[in-house]
Short mmCIF file of the C-alpha atoms (twelve columns), coordinates in Angstrom:
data_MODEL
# 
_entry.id   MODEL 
# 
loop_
_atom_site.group_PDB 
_atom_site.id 
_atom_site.type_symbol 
_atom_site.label_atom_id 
_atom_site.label_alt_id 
_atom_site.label_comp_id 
_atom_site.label_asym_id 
_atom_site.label_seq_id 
_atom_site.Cartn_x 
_atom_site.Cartn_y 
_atom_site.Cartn_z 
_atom_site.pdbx_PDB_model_num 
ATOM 1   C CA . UNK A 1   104.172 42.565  112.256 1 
ATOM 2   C CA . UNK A 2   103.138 44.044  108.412 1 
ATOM 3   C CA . UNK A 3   103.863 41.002  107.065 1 
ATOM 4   C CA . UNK A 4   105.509 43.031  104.027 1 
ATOM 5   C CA . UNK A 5   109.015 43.627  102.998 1 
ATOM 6   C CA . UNK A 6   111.148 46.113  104.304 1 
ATOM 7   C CA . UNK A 7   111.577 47.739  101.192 1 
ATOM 8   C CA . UNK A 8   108.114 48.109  101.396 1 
ATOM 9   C CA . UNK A 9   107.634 49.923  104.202 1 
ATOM 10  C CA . UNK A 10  110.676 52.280  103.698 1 
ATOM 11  C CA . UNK A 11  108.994 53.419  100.095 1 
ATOM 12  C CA . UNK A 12  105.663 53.876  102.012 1 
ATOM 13  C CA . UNK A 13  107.138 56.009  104.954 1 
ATOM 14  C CA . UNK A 14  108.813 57.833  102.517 1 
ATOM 15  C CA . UNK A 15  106.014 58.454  100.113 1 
ATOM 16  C CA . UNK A 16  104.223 59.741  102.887 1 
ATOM 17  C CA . UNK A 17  106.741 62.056  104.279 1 
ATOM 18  C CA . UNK A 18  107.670 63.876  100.360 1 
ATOM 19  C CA . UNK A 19  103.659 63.938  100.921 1 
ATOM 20  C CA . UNK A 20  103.399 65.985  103.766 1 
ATOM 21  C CA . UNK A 21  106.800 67.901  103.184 1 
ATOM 22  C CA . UNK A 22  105.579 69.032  99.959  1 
ATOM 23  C CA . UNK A 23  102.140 69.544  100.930 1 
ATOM 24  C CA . UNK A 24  102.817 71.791  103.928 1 
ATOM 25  C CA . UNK A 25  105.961 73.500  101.749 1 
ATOM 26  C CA . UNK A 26  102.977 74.786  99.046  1 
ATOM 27  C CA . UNK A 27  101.275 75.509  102.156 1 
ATOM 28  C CA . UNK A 28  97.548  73.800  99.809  1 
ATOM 29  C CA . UNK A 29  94.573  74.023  101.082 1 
ATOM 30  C CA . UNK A 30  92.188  71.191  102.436 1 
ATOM 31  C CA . UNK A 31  90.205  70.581  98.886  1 
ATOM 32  C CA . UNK A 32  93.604  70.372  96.522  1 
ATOM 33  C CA . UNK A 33  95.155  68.057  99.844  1 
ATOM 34  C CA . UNK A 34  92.167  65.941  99.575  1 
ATOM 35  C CA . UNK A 35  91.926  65.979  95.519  1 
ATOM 36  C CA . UNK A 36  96.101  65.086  95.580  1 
ATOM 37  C CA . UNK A 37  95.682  61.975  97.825  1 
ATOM 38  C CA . UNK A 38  91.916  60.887  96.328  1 
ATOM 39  C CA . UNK A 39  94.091  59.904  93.012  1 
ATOM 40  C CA . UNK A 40  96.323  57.458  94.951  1 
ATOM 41  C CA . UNK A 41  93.464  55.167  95.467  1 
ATOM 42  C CA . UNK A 42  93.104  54.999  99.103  1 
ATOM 43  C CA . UNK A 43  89.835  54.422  101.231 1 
ATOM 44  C CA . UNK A 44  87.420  57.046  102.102 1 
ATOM 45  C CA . UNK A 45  88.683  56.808  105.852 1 
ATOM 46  C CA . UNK A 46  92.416  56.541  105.249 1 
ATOM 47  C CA . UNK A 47  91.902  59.690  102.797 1 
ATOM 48  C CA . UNK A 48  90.568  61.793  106.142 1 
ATOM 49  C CA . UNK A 49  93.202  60.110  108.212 1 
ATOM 50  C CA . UNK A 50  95.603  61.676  106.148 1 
ATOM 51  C CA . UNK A 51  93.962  64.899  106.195 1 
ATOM 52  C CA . UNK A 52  93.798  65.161  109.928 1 
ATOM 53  C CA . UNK A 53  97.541  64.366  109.928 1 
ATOM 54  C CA . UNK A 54  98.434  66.904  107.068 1 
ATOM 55  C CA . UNK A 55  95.963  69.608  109.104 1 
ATOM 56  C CA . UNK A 56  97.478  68.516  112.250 1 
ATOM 57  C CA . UNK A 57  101.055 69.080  111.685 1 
ATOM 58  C CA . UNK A 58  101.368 71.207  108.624 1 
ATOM 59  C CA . UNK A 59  102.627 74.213  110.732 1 
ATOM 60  C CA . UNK A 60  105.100 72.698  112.454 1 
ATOM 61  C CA . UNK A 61  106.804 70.757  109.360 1 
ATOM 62  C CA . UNK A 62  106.778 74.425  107.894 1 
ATOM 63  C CA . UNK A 63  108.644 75.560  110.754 1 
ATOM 64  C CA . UNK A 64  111.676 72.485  110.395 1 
ATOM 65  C CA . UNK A 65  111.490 73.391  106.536 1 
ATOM 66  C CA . UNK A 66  112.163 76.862  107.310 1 
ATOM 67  C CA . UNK A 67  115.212 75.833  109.525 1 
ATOM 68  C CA . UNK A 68  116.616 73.478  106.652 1 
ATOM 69  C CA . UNK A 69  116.597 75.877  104.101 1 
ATOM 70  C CA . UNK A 70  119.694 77.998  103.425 1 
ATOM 71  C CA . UNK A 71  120.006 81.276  104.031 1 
ATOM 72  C CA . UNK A 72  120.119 83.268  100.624 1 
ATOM 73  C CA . UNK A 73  120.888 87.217  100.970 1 
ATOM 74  C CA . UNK A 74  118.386 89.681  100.124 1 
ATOM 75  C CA . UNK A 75  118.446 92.988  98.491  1 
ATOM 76  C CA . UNK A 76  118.592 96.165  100.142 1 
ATOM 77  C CA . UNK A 77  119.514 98.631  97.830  1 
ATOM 78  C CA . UNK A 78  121.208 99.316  94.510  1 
ATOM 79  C CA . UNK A 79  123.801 102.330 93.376  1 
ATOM 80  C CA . UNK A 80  124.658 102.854 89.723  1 
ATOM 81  C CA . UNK A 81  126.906 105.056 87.953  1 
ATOM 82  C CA . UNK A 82  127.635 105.406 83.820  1 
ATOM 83  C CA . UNK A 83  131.230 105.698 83.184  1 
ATOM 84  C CA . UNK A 84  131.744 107.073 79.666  1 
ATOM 85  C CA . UNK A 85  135.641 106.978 77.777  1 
ATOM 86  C CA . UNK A 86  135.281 109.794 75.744  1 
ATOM 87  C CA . UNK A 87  139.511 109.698 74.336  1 
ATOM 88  C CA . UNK A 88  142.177 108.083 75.037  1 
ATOM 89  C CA . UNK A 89  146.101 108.254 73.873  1 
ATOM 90  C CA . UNK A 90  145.606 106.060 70.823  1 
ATOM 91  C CA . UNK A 91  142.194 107.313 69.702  1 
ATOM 92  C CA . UNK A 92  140.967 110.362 69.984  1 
ATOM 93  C CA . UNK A 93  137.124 110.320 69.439  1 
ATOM 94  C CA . UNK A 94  136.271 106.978 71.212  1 
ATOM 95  C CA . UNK A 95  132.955 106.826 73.023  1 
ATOM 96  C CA . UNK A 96  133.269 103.754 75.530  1 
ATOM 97  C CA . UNK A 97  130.537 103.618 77.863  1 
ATOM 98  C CA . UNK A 98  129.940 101.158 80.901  1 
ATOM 99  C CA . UNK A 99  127.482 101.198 83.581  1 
ATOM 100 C CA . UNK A 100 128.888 100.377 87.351  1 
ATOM 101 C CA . UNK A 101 126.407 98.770  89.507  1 
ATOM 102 C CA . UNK A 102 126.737 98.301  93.094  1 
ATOM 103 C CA . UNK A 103 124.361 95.705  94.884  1 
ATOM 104 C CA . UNK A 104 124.002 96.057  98.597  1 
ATOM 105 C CA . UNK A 105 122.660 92.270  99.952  1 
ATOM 106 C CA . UNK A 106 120.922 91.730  103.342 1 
ATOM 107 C CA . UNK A 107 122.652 87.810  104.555 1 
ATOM 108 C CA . UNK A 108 121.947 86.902  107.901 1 
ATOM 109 C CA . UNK A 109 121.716 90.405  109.020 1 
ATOM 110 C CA . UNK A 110 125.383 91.557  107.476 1 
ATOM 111 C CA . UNK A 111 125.526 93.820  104.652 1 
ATOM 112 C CA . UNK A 112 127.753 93.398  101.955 1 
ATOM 113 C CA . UNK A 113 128.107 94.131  98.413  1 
ATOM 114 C CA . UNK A 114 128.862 93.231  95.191  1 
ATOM 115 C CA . UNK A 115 130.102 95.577  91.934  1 
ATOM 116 C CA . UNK A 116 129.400 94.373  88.556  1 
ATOM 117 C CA . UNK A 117 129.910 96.737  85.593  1 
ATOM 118 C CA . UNK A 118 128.791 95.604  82.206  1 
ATOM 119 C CA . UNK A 119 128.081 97.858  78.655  1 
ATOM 120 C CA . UNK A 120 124.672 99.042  78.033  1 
ATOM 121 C CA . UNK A 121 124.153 97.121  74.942  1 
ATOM 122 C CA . UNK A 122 124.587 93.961  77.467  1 
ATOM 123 C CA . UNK A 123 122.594 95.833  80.258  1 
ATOM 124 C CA . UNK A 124 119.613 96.360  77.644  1 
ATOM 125 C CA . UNK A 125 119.444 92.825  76.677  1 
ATOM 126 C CA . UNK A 126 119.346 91.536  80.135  1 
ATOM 127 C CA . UNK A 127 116.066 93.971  80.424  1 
ATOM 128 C CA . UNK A 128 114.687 92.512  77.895  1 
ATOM 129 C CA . UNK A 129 114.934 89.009  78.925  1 
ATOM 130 C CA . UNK A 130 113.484 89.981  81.989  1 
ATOM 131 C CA . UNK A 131 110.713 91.678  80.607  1 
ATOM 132 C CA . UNK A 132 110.312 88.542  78.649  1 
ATOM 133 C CA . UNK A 133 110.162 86.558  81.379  1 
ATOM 134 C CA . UNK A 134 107.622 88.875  82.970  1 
ATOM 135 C CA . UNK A 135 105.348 88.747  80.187  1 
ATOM 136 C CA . UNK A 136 105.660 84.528  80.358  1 
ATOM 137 C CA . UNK A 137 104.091 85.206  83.803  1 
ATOM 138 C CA . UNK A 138 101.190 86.368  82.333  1 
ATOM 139 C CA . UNK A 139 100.128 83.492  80.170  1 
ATOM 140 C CA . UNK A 140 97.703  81.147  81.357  1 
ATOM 141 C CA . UNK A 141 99.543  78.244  81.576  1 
ATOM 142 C CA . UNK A 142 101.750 79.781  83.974  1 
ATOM 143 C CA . UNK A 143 98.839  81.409  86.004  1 
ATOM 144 C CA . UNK A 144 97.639  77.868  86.723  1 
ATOM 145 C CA . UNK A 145 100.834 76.872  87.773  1 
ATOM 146 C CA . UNK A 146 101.459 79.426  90.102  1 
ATOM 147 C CA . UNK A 147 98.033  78.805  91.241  1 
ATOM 148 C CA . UNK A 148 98.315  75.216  91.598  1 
ATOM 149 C CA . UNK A 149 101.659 76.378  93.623  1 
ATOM 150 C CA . UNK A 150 100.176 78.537  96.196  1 
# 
């Protein structure tokens, strides 16, 4: 009935529904919807046909998207505890300290936990590359991005 090829109409139908997936995923507003779909070209009334269908049934796609995406656990809390070696047989004055963390994880309503235990010199690097990362937050490229994400 299109008179076009199959192929065609598969890339279209699935053009439009990355569209709308990714659309209602970043949950965008009306004026960044409109400004993403005014760059593909389309007519002025094809442009607020897709807008109504976006508007229309953004809620519910959120809703199957929520369903499809896995489960990842949660934290709940977090115990620590430093362990220092102060001797042992073979040496006498040997200070050997390791921190002992215990992560408690919310997954699908179970708790369960994991212990990791690392040294402090590892423990203080890891902070720092998270700070790092913190700080990246702040630039203004990645302000826009996050903006441009929400």
């Amino acid at each position: 009935k299109l008179n076009t090829g199959v192929d065609t109409v598969q890339h279209g139908v699935e053009g439009l529904m990355y569209l709308l997936t990714e659309s209602s995923n970043l949950m965008i507003s009306e004026t960044d919807f409109q400004d993403s779909i005014r760059v593909l070209g389309f007519s002025d009334e094809l442009n607020k046909l897709l807008l109504q269908l976006y508007l229309d049934n953004r809620k519910e796609i959120r809703s199957i998207l929520s369903e499809l995406a896995p489960k990842l656990p949660s934290y709940h809390s977090l115990e620590w505890r430093l362990d220092v070696q102060l001797a042992s047989r073979s040496l006498r004055q040997q200070i050997k300290p390791a921190v002992t963390l215990k992560l408690h994880l919310n997954h699908n309503e179970d708790l369960t936990a994991q212990v990791l235990q690392t040294d402090p010199s590892t423990l203080l690097h890891l902070i720092q590359q998270l700070e790092q990362a913190l700080g990246e937050m702040k630039t203004s490229h990645c302000r826009r991005i996050a903006r441009n994400m929400k």
